[in-house]
C-alpha positions in Angstrom: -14.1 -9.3 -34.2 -15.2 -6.9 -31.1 -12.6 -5.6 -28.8 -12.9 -4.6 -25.3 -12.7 -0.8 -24.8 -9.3 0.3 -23.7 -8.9 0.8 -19.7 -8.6 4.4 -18.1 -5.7 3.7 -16.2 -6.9 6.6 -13.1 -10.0 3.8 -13.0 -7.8 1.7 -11.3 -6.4 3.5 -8.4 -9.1 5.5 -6.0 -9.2 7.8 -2.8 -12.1 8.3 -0.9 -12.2 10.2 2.6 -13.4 7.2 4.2 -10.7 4.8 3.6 -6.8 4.8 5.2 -7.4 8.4 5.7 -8.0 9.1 1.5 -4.9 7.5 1.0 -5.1 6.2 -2.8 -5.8 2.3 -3.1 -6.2 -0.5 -5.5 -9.9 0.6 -7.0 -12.5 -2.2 -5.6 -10.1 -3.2 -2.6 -8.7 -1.8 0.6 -5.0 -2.3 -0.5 -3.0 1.3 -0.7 -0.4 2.1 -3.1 1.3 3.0 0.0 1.3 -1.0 0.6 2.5 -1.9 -3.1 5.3 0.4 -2.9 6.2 -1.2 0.7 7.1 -4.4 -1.2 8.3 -2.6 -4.5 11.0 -1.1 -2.2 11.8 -4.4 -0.7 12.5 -5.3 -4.5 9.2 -7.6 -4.9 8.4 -7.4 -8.5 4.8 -7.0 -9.6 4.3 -10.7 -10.6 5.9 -11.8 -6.9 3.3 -9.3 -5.6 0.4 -10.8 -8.0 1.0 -14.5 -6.6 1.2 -13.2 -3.4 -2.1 -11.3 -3.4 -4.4 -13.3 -5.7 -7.3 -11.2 -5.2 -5.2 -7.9 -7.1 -5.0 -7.9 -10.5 -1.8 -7.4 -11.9 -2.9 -4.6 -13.7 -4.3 -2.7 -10.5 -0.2 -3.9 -8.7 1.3 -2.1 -12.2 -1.1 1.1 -11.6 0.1 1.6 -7.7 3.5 1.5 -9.0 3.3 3.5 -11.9 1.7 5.9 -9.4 4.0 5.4 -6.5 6.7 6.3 -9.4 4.8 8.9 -10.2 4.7 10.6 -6.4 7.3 8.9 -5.3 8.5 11.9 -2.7 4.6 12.1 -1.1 4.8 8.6 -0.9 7.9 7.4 0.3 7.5 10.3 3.0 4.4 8.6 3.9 5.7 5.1 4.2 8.5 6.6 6.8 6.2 8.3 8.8 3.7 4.8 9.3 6.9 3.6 9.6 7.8 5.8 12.8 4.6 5.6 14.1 4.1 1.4 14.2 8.1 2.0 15.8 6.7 4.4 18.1 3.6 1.9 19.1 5.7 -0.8 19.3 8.3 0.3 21.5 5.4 1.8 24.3 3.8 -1.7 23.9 7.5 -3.6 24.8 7.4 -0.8 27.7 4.0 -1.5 29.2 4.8 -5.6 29.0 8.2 -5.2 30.6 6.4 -3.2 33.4 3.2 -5.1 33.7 3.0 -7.1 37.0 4.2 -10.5 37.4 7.4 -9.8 35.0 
């Protein structure tokens, strides 16, 4: 009976320049570990995230985990500043609508 080869594991997370500023993501989508990690924190388990995202694989959701686990300092420092920043965004947006004309 033939067997598959085994999987690299590093084949299923990849960085390129290009894409969410080389931020690592989900190998063959746009999804970053940054994103997985997001909802790992919220305590979404991998399968929750799998049914929620049928296009991921559940073995590319276990890979951005194990590699969020993995760097979780880099990462989690990450999350907090897109974090700040979409606060930061939103809270000039609520400005600018509360000052535009006809409010």
């Amino acid at each position: 009976m033939a067997t598959k080869a085994p999987i690299d594991i590093s084949s299923l997370i990849e960085s390129r320049p290009n894409l969410h500023d080389g931020r690592p993501c989900l190998a063959g989508t746009g999804m970053t570990v940054h994103a997985i990690a997001r909802r790992h924190l919220q305590g979404q388990g991998a399968e929750e995230m799998a049914v929620d995202l049928p296009d991921i694989p559940l073995s590319h959701i276990h890979a951005a985990i194990a590699y969020y686990l993995a760097n979780r300092e880099r990462i989690e420092d990450e999350v907090a500043e897109d974090q700040a920043e979409a606060d930061r965004l939103f809270e000039g947006w609520q400005r600018e609508s509360r000052s535009a004309p006809g409010r």
